[in-house]
C-alpha positions as CSV (number, residue, x, y, z in Angstrom):
1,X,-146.1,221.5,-37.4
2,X,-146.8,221.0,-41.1
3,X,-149.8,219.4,-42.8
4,X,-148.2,216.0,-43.2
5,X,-146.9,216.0,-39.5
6,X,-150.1,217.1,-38.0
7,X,-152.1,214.3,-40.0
8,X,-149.6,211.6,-38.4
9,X,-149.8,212.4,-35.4
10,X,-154.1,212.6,-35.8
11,X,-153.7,209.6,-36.9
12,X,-151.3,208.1,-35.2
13,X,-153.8,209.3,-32.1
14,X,-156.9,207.6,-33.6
15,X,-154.7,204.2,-34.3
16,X,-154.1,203.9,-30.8
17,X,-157.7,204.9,-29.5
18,X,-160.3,203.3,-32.0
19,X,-157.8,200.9,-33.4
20,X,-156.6,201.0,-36.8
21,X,-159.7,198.9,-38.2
22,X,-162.2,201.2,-36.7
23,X,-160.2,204.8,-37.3
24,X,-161.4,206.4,-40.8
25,X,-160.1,208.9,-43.3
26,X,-162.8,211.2,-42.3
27,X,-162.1,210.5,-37.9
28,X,-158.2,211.2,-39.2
29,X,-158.9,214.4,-41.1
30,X,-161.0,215.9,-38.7
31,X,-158.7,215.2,-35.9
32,X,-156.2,216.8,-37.9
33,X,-158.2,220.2,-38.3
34,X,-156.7,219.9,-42.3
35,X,-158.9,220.5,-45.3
36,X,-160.2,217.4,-47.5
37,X,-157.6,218.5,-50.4
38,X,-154.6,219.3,-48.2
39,X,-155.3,215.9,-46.4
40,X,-155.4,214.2,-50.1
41,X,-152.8,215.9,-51.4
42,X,-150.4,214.0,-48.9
43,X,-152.1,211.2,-48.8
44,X,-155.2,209.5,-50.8
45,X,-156.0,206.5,-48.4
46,X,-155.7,205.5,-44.8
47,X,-153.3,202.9,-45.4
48,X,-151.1,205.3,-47.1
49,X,-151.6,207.1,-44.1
50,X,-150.4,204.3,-41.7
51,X,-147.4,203.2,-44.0
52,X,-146.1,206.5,-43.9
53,X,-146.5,206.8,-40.3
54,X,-144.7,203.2,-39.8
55,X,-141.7,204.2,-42.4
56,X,-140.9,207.6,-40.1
57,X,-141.0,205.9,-36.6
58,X,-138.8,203.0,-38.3
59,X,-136.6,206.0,-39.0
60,X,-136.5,207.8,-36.0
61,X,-135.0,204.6,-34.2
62,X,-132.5,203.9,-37.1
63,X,-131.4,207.7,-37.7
64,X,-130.2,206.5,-33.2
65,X,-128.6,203.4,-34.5
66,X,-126.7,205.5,-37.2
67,X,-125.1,207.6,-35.1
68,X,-124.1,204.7,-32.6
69,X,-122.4,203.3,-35.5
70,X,-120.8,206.2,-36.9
71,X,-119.0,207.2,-33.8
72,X,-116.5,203.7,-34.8
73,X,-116.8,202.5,-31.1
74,X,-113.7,200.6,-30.7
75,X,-115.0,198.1,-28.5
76,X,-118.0,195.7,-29.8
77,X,-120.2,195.8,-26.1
78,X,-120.3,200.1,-26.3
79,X,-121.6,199.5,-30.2
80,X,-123.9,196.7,-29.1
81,X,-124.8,198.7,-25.9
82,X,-125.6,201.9,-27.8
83,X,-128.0,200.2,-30.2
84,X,-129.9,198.7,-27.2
85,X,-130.2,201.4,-24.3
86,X,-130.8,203.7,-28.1
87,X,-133.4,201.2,-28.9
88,X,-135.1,200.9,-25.0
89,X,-134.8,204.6,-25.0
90,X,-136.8,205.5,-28.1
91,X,-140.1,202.9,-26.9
92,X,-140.0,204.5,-23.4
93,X,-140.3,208.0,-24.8
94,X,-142.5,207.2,-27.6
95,X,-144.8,204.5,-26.5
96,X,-148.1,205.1,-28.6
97,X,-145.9,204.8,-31.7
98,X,-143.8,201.6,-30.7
99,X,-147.2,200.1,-29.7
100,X,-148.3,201.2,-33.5
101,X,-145.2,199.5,-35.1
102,X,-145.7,196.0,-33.3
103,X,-149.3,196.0,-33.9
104,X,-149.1,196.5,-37.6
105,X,-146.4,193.9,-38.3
106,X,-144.3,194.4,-41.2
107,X,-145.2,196.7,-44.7
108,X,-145.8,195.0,-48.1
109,X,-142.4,195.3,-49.8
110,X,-144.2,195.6,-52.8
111,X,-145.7,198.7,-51.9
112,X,-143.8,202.4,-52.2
113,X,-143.5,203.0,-48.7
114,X,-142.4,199.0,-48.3
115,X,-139.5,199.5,-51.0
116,X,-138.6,202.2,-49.0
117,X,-138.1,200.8,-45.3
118,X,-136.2,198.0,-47.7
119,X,-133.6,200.6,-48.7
120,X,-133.3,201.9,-45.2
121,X,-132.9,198.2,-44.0
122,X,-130.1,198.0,-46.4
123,X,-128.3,201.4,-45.3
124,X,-128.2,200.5,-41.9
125,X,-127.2,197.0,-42.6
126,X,-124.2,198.4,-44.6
127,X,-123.4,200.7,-41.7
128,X,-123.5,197.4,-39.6
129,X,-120.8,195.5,-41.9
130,X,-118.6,198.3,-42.1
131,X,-118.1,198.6,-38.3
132,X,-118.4,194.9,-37.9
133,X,-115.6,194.3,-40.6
134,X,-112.5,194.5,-38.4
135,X,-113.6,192.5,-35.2
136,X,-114.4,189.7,-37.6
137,X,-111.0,189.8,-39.5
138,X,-109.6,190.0,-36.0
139,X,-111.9,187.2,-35.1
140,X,-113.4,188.3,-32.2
141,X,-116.9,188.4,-33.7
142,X,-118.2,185.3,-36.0
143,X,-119.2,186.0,-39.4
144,X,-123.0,185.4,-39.5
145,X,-125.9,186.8,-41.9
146,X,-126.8,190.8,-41.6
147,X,-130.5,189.4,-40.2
148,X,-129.3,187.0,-38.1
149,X,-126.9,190.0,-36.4
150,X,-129.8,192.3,-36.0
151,X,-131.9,189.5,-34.6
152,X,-129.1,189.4,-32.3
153,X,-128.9,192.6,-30.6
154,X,-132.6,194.1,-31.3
155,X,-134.5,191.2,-31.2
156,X,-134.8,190.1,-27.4
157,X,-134.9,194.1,-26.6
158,X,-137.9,193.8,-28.7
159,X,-139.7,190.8,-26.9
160,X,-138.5,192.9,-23.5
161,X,-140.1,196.1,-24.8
162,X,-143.6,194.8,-25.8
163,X,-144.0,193.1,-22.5
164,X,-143.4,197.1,-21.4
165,X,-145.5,198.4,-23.7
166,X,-148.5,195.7,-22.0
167,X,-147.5,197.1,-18.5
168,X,-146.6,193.3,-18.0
169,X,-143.4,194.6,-16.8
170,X,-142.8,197.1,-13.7
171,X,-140.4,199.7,-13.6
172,X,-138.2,200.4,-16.9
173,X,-137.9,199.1,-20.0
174,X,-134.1,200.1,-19.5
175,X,-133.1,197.9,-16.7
176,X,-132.7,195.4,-18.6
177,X,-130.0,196.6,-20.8
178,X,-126.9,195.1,-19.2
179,X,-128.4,191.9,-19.5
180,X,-129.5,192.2,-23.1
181,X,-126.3,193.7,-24.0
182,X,-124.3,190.6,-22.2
183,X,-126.7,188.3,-24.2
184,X,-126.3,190.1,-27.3
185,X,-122.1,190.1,-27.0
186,X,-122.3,186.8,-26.1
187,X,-124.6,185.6,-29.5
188,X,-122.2,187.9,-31.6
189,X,-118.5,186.4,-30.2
190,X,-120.2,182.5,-29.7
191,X,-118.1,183.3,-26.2
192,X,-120.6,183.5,-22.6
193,X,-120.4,187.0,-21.7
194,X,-120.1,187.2,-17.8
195,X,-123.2,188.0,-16.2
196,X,-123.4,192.1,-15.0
197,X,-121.7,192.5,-11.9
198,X,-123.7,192.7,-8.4
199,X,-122.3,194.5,-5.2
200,X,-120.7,191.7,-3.0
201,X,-121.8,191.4,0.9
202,X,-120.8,194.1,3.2
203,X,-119.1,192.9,6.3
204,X,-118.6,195.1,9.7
205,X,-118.3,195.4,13.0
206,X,-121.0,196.3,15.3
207,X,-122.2,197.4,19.0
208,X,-125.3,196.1,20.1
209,X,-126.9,197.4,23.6
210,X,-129.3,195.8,25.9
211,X,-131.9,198.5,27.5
212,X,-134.0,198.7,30.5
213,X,-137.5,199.4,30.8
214,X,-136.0,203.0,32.0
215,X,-133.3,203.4,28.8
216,X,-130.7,202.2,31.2
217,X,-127.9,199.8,29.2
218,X,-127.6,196.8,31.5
219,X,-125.7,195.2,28.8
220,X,-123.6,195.3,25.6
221,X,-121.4,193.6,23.3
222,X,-119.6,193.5,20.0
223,X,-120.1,191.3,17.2
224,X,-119.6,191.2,13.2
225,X,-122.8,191.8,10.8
226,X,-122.5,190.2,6.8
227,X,-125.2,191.2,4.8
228,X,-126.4,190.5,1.4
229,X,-127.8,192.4,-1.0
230,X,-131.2,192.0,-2.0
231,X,-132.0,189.3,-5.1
C-alpha cells in the first residue's frame, strides 16, 4: 500500500470513529505511521484529505457502473439491474466508506477535487446516453434529463442502503433489488413493471393417521393440503 492509500484508509478509519469534526491532521498522520512531509506532500489539509477520499469511493462504484454499461446489455432491466445489485453490492462490502460518502454530502464544485467528481459525473452520464440512445428512438424508454435518469435507478437504492447502513434494516441490503429494479424500469418506460414473481400455493394429497396411546392406528384417512407461502 502506498503513502497516499495508507493515509485514506487512516483517515478514512478516524472519520468513522471520532467523526470527521473531531479527527485531526495530526490523529490521521499518526494513524497512518507516514512522516509529516510524506503526509504533506500528498495532502496539505484534512479536507483535502477527505475530498480525496470521497472522489475515489465515488469512483470505485462508477468504475462498476462502467462496466455494466459497456457490456451494451440488450435488454433495459439487465442494464438497470446491473447498476443496482452493482450499487447494493459495493455499500455491503464497503460499509465504513458508504457511511463516509452520505455523511459528508456533496463536494464544492468549485474546489479541484469537486471539478473533478463533475468530469466523472459527465463520463458516466455520456456512457448512460449512449446505451440509452436506441431504446428511446425505439421508444421503449421516455426521453427525460441525465439527473432525473440517475435519480431513477440509484436514487431509491440509495434511501434503501442508508437505512442498511443504520442497521434499521435486517438482513441484506441486496434483497431488495428485484423490487428496486421493477421500480426503476417502471420510472424509465412510464409503463408499471409487474411486481417480482412469488412461488404460487403448493397443493397435494395427504394420509393422515389416528394413534393409540400404544402407537396402534385406530384410524386413517386421505385428504388434500394447499399451503401458502409465507408473506
Amino acid at each position: 500500500m502506498g503513502i497516499r492509500e495508507r493515509v485514506l484508509a487512516a483517515a478514512l478509519a478516524c472519520f468513522i470513529e471520532e467523526g470527521y469534526e473531531r479527527a485531526t491532521i495530526a490523529r490521521i498522520r499518526e494513524r497512518s505511521g507516514v512522516s509529516n512531509g510524506a503526509l504533506f506532500h500528498h495532502f496539505r489539509t484534512k479536507e483535502a484529505i477527505a475530498s480525496a477520499l470521497y472522489v475515489d469511493s465515488i469512483a470505485s462504484v462508477q468504475d462498476g457502473y462502467r462496466q455494466v454499461l459497456a457490456a451494451n446489455p440488450a435488454a433495459l432491466a439487465d442494464a438497470v439491474g446491473g447498476v443496482i445489485r452493482h450499487q447494493l453490492r459495493w455499500i455491503e462490502e464497503h460499509p465504513d466508506r458508504a457511511r463516509f460518502v452520505y455523511s459528508q454530502g456533496r463536494l464544492d464544485w468549485s474546489t479541484e477535487a469537486g471539478l473533478r467528481l463533475r468530469e466523472m459525473n459527465e463520463e458516466l452520464n455520456h456512457e448512460y446516453r449512449r446505451w440509452l440512445a436506441p431504446f428511446v428512438e425505439r421508444g421503449e424508454v421516455r426521453e427525460l434529463p441525465m439527473t432525473v435518469v440517475v435519480a431513477l435507478v440509484t436514487g431509491p437504492a440509495h434511501a434503501i442502503a442508508q437505512q442498511w447502513l443504520a442497521g434499521q434494516l435486517p438482513g441484506s441490503a441486496s434483497e431488495f433489488a428485484e423490487h428496486l429494479i421493477a421500480a426503476a424500469v417502471a420510472g424509465l418506460t412510464g409503463t408499471p413493471a409487474a411486481p417480482p414473481s412469488r412461488p404460487g400455493p403448493v397443493e397435494g394429497r395427504i394420509r393422515i393417521q389416528l394413534l393409540d396411546a400404544d402407537g396402534a392406528v385406530v384410524g386413517e384417512g386421505d385428504g388434500v393440503a394447499r399451503l401458502h407461502p409465507p408473506e
